[in-house]
PDB file of the backbone (N, CA, C, O) and the ligand in Angstrom, with CONECT records:
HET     ZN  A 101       1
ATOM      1  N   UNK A   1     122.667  68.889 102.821  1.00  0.00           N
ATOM      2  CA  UNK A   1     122.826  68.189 104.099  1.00  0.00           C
ATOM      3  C   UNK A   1     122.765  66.684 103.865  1.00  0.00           C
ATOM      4  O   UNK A   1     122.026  66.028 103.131  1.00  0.00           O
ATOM      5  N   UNK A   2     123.884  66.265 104.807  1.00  0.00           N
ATOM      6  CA  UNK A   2     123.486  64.623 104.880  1.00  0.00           C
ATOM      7  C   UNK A   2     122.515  64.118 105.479  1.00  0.00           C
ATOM      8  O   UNK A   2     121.889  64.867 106.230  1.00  0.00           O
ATOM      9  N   UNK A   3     122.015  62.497 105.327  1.00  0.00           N
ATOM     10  CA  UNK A   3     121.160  62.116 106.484  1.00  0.00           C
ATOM     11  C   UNK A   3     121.328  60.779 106.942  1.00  0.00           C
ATOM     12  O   UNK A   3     120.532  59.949 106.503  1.00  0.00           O
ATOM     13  N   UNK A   4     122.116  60.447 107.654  1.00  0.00           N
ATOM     14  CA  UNK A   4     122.484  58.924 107.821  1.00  0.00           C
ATOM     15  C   UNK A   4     121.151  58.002 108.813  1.00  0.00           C
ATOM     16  O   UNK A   4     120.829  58.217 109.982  1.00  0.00           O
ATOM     17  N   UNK A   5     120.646  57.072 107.956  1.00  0.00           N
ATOM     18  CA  UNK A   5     120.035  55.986 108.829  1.00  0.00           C
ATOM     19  C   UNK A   5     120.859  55.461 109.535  1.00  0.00           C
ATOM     20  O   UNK A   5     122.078  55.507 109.369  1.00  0.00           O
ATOM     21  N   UNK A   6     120.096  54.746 110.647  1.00  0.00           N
ATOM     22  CA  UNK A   6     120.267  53.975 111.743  1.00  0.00           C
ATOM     23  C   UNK A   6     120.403  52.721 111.983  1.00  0.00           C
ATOM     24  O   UNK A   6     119.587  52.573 112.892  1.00  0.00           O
ATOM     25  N   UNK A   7     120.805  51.850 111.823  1.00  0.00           N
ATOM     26  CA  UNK A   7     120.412  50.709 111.938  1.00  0.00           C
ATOM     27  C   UNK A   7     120.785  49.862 113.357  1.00  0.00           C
ATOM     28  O   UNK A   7     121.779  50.256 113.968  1.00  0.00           O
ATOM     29  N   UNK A   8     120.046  48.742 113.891  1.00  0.00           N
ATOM     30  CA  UNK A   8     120.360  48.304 115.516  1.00  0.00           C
ATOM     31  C   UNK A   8     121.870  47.298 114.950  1.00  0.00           C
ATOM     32  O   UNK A   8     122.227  46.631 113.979  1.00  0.00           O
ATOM     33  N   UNK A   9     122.331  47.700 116.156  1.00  0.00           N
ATOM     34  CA  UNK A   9     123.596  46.302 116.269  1.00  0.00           C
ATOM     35  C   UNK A   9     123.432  45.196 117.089  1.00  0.00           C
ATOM     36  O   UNK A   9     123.814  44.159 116.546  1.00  0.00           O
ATOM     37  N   UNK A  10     123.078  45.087 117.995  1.00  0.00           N
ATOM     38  CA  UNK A  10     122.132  44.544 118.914  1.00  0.00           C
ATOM     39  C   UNK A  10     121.657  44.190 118.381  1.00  0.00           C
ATOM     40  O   UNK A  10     121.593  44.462 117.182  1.00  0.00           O
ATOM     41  N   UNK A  11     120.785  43.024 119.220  1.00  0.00           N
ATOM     42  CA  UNK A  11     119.203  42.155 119.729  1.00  0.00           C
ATOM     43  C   UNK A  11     118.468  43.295 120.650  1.00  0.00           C
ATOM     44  O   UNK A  11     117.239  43.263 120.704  1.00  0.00           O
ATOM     45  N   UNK A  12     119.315  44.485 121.506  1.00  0.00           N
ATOM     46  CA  UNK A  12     118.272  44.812 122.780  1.00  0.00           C
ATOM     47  C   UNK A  12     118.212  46.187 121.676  1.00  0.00           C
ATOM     48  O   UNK A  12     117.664  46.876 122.536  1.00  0.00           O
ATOM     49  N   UNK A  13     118.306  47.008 120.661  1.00  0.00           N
ATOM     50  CA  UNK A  13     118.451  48.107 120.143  1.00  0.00           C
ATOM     51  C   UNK A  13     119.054  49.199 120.699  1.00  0.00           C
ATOM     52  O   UNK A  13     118.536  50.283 120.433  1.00  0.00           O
ATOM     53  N   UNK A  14     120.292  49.185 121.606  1.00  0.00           N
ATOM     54  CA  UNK A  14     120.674  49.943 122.447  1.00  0.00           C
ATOM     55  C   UNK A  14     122.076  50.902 120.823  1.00  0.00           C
ATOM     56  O   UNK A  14     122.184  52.043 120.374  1.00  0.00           O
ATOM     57  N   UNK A  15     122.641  49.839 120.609  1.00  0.00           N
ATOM     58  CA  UNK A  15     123.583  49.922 119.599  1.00  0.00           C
ATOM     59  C   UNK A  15     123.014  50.914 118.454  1.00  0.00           C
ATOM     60  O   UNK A  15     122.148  50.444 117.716  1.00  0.00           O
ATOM     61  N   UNK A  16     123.357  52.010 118.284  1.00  0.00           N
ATOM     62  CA  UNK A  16     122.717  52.451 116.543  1.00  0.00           C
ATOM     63  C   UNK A  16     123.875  52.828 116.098  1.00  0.00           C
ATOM     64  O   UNK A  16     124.792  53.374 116.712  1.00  0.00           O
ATOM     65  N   UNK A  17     123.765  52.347 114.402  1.00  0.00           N
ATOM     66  CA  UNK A  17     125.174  52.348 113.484  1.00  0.00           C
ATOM     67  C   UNK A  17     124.486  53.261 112.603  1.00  0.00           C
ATOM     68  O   UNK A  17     123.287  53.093 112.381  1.00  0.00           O
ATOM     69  N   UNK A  18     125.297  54.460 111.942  1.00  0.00           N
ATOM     70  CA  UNK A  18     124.213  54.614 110.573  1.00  0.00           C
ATOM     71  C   UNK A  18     125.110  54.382 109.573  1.00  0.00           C
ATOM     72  O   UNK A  18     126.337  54.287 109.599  1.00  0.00           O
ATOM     73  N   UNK A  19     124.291  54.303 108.659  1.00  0.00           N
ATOM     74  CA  UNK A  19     124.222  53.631 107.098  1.00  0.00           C
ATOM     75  C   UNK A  19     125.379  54.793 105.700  1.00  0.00           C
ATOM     76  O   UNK A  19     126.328  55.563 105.847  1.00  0.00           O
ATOM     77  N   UNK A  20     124.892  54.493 104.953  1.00  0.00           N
ATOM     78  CA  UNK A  20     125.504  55.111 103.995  1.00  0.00           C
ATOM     79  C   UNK A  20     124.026  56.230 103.835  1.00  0.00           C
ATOM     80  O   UNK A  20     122.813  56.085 103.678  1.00  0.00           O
ATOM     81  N   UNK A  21     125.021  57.396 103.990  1.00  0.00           N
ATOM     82  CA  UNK A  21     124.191  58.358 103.593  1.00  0.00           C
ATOM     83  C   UNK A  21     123.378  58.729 102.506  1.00  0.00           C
ATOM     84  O   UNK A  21     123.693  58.393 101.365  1.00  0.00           O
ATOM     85  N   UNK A  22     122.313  59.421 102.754  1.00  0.00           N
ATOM     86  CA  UNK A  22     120.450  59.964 102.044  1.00  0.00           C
ATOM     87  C   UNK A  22     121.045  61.637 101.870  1.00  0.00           C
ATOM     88  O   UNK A  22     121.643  62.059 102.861  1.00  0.00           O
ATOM     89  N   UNK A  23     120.937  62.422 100.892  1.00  0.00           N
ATOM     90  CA  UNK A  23     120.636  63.696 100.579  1.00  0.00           C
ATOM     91  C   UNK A  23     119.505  64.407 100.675  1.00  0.00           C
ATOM     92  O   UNK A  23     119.368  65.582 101.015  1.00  0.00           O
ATOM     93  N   UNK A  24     118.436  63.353 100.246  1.00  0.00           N
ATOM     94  CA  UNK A  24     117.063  63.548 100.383  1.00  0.00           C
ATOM     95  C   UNK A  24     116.619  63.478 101.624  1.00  0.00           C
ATOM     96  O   UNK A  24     116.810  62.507 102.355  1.00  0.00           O
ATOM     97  N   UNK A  25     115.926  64.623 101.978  1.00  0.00           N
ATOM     98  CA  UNK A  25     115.203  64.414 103.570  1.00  0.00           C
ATOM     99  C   UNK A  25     113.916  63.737 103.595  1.00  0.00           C
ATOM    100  O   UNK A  25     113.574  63.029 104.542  1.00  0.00           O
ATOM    101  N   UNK A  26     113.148  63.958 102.497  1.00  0.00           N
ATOM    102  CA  UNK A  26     112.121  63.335 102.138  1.00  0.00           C
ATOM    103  C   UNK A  26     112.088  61.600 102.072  1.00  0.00           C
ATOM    104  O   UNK A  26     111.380  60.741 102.596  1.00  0.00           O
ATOM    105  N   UNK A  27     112.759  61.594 101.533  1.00  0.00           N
ATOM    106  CA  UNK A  27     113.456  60.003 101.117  1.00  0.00           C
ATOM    107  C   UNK A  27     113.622  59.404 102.077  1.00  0.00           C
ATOM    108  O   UNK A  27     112.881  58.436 102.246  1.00  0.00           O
ATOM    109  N   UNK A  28     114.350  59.623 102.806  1.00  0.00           N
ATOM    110  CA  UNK A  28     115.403  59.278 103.988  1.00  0.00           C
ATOM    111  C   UNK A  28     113.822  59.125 105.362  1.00  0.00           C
ATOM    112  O   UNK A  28     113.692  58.039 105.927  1.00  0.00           O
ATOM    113  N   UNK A  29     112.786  60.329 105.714  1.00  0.00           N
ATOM    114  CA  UNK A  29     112.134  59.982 106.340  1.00  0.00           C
ATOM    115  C   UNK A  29     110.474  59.345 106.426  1.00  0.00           C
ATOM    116  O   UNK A  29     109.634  59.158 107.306  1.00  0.00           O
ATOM    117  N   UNK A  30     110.607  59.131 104.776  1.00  0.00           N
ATOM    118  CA  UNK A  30     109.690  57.743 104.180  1.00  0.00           C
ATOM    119  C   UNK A  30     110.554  56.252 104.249  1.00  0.00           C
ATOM    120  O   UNK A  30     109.820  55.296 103.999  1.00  0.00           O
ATOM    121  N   UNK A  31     111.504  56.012 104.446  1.00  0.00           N
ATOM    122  CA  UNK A  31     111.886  54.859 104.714  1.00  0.00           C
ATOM    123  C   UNK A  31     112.671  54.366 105.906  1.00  0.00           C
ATOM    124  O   UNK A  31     113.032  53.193 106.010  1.00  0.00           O
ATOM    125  N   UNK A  32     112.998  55.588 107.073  1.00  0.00           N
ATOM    126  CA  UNK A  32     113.773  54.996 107.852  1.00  0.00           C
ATOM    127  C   UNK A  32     112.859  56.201 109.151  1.00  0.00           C
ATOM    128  O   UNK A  32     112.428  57.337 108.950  1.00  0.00           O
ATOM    129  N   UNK A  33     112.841  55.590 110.083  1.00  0.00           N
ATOM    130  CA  UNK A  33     112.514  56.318 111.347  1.00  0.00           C
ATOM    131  C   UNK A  33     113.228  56.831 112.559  1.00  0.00           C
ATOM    132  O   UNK A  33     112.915  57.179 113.697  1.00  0.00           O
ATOM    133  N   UNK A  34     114.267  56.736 111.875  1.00  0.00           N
ATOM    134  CA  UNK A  34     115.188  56.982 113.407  1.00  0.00           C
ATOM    135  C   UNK A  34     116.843  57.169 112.336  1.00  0.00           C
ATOM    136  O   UNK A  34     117.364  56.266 111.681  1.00  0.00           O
ATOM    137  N   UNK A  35     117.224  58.271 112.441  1.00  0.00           N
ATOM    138  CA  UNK A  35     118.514  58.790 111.721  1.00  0.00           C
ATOM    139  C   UNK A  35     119.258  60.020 112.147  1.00  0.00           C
ATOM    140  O   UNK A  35     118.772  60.591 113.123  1.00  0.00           O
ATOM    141  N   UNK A  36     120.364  60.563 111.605  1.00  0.00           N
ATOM    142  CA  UNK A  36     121.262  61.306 111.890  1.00  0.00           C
ATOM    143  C   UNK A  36     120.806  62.455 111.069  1.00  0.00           C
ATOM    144  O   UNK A  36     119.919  62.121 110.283  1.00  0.00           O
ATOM    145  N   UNK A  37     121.119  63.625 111.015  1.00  0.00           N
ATOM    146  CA  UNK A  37     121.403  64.867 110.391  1.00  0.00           C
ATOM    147  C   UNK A  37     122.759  65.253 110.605  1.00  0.00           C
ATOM    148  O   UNK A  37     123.235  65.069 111.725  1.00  0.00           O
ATOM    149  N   UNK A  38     123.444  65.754 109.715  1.00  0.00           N
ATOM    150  CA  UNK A  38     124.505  66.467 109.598  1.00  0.00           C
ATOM    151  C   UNK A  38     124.501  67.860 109.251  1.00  0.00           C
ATOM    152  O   UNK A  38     124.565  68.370 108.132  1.00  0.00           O
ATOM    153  N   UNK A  39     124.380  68.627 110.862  1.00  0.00           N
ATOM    154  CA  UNK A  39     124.495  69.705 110.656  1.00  0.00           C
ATOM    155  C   UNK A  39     125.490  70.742 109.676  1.00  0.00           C
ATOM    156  O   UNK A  39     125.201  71.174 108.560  1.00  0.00           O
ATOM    157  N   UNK A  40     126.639  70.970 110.397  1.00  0.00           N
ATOM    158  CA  UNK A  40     128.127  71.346 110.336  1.00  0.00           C
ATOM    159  C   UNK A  40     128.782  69.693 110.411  1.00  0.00           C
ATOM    160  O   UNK A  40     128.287  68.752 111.032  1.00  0.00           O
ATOM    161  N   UNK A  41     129.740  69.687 109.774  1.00  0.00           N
ATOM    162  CA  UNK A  41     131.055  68.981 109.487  1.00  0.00           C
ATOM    163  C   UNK A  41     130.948  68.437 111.133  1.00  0.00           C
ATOM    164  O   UNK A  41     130.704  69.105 112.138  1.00  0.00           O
ATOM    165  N   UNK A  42     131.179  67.220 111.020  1.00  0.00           N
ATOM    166  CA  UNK A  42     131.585  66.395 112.292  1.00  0.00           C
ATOM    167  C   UNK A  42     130.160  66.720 113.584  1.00  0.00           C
ATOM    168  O   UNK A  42     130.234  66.413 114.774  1.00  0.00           O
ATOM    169  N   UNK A  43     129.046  67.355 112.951  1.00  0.00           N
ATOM    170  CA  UNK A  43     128.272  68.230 114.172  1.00  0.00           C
ATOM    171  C   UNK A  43     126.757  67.185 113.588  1.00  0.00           C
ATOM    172  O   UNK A  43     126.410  67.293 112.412  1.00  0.00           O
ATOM    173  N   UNK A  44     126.050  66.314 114.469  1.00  0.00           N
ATOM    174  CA  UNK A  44     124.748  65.896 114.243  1.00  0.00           C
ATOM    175  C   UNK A  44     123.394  66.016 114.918  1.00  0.00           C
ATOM    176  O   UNK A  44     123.309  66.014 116.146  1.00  0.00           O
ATOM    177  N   UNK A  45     122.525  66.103 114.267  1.00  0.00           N
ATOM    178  CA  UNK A  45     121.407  65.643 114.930  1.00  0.00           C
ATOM    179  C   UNK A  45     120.474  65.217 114.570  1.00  0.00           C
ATOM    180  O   UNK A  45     119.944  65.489 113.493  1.00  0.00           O
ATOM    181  N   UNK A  46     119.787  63.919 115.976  1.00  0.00           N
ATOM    182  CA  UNK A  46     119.140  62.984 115.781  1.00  0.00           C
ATOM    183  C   UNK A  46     117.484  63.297 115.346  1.00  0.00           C
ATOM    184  O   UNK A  46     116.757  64.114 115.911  1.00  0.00           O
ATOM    185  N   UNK A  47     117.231  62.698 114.558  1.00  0.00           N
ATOM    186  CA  UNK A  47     115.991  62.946 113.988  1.00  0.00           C
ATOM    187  C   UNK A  47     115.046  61.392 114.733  1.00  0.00           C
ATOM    188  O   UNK A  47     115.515  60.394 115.280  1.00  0.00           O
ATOM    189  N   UNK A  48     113.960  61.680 114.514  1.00  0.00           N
ATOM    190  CA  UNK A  48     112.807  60.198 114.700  1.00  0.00           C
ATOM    191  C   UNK A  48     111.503  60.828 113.867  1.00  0.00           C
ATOM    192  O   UNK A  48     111.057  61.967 113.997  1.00  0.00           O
ATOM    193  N   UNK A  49     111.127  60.025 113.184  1.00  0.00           N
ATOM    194  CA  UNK A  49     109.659  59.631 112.871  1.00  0.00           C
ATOM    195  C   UNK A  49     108.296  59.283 113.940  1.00  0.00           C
ATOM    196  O   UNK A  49     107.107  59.444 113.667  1.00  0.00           O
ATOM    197  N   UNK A  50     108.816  58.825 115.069  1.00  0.00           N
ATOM    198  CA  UNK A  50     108.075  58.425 115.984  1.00  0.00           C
ATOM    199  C   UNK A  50     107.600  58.873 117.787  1.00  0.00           C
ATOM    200  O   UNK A  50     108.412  58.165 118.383  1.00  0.00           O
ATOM    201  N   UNK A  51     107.346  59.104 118.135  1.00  0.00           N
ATOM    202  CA  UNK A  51     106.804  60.182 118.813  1.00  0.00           C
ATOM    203  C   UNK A  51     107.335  59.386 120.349  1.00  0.00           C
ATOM    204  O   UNK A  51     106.564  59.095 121.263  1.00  0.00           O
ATOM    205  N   UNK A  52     108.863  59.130 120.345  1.00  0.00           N
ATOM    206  CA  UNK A  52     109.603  58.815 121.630  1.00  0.00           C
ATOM    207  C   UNK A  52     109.435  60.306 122.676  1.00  0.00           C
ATOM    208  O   UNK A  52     108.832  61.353 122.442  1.00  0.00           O
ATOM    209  N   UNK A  53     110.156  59.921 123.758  1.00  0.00           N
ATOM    210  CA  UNK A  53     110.176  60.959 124.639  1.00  0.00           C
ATOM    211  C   UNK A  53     111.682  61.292 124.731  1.00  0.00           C
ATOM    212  O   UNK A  53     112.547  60.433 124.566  1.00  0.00           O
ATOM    213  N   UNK A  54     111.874  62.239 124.929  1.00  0.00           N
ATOM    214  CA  UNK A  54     113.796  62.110 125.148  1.00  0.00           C
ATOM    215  C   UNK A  54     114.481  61.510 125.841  1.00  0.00           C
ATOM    216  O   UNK A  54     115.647  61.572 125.452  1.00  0.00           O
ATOM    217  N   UNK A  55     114.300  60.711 127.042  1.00  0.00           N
ATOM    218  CA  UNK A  55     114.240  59.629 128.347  1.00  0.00           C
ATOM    219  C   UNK A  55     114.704  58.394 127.561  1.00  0.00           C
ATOM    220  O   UNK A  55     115.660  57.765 128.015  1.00  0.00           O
ATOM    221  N   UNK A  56     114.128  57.994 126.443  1.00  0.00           N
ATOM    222  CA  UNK A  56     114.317  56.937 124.912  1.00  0.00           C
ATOM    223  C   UNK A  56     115.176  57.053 124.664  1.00  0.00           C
ATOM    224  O   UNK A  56     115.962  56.109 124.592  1.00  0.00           O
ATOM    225  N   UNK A  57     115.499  58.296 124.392  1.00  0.00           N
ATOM    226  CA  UNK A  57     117.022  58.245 123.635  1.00  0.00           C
ATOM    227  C   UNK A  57     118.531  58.206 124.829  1.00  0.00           C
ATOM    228  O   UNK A  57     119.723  58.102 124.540  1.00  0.00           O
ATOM    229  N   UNK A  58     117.960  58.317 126.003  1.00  0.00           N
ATOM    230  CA  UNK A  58     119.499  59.009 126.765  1.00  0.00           C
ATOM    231  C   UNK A  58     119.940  57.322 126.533  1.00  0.00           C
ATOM    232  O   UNK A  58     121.100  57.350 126.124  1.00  0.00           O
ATOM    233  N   UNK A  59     119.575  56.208 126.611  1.00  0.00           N
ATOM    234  CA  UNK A  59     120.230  54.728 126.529  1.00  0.00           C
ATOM    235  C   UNK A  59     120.795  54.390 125.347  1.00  0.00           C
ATOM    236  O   UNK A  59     121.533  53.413 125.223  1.00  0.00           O
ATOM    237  N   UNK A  60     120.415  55.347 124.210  1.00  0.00           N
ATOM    238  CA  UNK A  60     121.154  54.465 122.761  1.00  0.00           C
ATOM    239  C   UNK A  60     122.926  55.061 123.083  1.00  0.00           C
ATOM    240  O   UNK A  60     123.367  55.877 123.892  1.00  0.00           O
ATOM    241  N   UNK A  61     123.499  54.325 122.175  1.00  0.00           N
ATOM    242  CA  UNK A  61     124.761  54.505 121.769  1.00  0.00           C
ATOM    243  C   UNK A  61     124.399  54.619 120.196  1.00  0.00           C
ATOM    244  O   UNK A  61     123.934  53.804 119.399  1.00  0.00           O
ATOM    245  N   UNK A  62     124.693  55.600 120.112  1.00  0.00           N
ATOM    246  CA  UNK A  62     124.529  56.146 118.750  1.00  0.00           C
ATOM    247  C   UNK A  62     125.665  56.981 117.913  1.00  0.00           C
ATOM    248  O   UNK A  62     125.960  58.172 118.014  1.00  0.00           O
ATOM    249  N   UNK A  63     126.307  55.782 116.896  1.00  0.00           N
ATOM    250  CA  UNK A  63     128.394  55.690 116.902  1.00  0.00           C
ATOM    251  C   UNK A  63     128.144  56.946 115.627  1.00  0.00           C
ATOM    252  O   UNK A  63     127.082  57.126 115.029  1.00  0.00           O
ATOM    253  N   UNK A  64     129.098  57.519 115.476  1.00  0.00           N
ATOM    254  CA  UNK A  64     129.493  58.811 114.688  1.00  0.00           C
ATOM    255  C   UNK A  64     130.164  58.494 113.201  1.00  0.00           C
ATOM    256  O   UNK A  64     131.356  58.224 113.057  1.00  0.00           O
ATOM    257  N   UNK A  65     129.099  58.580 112.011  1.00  0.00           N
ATOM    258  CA  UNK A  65     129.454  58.269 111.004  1.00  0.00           C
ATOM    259  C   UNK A  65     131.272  58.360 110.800  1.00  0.00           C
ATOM    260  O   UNK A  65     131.927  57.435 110.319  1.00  0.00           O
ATOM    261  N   UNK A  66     131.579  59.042 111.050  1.00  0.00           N
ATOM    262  CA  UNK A  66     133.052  59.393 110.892  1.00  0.00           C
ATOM    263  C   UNK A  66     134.308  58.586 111.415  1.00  0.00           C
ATOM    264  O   UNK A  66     135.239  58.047 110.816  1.00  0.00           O
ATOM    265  N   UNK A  67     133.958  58.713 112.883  1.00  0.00           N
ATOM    266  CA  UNK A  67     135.106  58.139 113.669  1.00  0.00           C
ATOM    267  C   UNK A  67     134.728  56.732 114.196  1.00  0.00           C
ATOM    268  O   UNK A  67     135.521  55.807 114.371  1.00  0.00           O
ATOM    269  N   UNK A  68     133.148  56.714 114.464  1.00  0.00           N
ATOM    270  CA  UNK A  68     132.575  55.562 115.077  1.00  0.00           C
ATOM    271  C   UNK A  68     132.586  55.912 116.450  1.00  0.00           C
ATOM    272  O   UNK A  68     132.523  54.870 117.102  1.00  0.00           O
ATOM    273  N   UNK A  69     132.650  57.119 117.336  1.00  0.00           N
ATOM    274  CA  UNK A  69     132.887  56.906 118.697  1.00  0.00           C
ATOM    275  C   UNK A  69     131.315  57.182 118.841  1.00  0.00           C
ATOM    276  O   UNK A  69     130.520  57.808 118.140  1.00  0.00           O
ATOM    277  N   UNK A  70     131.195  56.490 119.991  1.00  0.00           N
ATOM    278  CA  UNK A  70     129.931  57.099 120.620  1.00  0.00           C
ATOM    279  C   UNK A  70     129.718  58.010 121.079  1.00  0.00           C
ATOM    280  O   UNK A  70     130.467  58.368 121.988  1.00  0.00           O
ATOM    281  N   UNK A  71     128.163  59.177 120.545  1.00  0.00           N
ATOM    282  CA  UNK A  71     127.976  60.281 120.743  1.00  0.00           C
ATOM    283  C   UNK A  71     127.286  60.396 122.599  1.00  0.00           C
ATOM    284  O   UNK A  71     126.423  59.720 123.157  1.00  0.00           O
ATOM    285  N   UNK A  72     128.049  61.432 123.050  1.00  0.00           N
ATOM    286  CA  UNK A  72     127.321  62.146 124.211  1.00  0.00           C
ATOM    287  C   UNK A  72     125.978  61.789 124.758  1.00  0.00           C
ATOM    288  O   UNK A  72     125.484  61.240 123.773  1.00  0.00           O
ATOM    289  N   UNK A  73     125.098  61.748 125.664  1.00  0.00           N
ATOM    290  CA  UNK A  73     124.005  61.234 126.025  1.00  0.00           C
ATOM    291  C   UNK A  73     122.905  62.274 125.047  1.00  0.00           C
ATOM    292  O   UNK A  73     121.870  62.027 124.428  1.00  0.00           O
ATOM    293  N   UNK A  74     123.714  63.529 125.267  1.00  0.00           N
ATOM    294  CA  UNK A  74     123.185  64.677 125.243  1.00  0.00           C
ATOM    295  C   UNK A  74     123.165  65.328 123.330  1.00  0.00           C
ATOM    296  O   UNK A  74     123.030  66.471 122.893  1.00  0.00           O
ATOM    297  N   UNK A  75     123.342  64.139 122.689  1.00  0.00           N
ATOM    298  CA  UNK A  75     123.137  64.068 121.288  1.00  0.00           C
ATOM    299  C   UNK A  75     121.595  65.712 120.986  1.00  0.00           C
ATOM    300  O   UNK A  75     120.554  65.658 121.640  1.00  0.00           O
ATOM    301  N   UNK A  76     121.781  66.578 120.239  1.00  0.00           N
ATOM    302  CA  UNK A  76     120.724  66.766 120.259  1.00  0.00           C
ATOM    303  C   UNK A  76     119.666  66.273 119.078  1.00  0.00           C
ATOM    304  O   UNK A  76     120.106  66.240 117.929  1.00  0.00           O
ATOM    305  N   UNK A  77     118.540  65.959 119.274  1.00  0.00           N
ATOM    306  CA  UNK A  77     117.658  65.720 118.627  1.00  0.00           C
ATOM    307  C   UNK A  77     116.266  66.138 118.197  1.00  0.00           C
ATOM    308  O   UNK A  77     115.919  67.181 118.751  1.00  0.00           O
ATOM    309  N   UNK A  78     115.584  65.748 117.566  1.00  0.00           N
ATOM    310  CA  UNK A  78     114.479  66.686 117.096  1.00  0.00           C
ATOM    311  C   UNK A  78     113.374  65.432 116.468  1.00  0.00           C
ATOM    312  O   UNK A  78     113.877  64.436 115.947  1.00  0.00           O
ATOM    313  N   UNK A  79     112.301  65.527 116.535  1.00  0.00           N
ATOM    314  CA  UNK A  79     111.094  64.927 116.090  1.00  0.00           C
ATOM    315  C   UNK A  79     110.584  65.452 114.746  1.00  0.00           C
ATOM    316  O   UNK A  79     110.069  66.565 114.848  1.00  0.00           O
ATOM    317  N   UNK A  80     110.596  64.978 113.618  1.00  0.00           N
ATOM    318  CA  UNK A  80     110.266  65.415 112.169  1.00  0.00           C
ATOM    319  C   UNK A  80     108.238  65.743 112.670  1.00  0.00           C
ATOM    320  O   UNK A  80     107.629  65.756 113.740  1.00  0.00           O
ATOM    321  N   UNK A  81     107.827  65.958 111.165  1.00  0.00           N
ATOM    322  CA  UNK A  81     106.392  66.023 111.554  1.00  0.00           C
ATOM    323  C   UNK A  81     105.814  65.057 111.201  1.00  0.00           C
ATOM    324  O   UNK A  81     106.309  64.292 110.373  1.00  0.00           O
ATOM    325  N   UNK A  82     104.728  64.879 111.699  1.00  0.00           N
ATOM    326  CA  UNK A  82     104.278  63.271 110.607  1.00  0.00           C
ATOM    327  C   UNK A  82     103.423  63.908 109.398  1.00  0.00           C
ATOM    328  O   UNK A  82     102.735  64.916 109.559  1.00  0.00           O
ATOM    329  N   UNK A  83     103.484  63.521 108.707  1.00  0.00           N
ATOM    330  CA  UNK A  83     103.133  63.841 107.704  1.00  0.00           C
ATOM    331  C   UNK A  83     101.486  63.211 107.238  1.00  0.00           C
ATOM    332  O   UNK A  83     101.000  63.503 106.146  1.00  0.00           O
TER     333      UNK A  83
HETATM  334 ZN    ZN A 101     133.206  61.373 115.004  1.00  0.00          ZN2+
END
């Protein structure tokens, strides 16, 4: 599986771009807190490190490694554990 970080485009953090992709899940959620999973081909979901509410996320624009369009409000996502 892939794991693309996030990074803001913005000043307000509404914008998230991700990065060049992590293989490592481990890796990927010791250095970045907020990233993509690649489920299936063209299919993601949002990961966090940090203990948002889902209400947090319906405002990002969060663009699609691939095409760049912006994903659905309804992105699904998931909270890692803290470790
Ligand atoms: Zn796409």
């Amino acid at each position: 599986m892939k794991y693309y970080p996030l990074i803001d485009m913005d000043s307000d953090g509404i914008d998230k771009v991700p990065m060049f992709p992590y293989t490592d899940k481990a890796a990927i959620s010791e250095r970045h807190h907020l990233y993509l999973a690649e489920d299936a081909l063209h299919n993601f979901r949002l990961y966090t490190n940090e203990p948002y509410s889902t209400a947090d996320y319906r405002g990002y624009k969060v663009h699609c490694p691939y095409c760049g369009a912006v994903f659905k409000a309804n992105l699904p996502y998931q909270e890692t554990e803290k470790s």
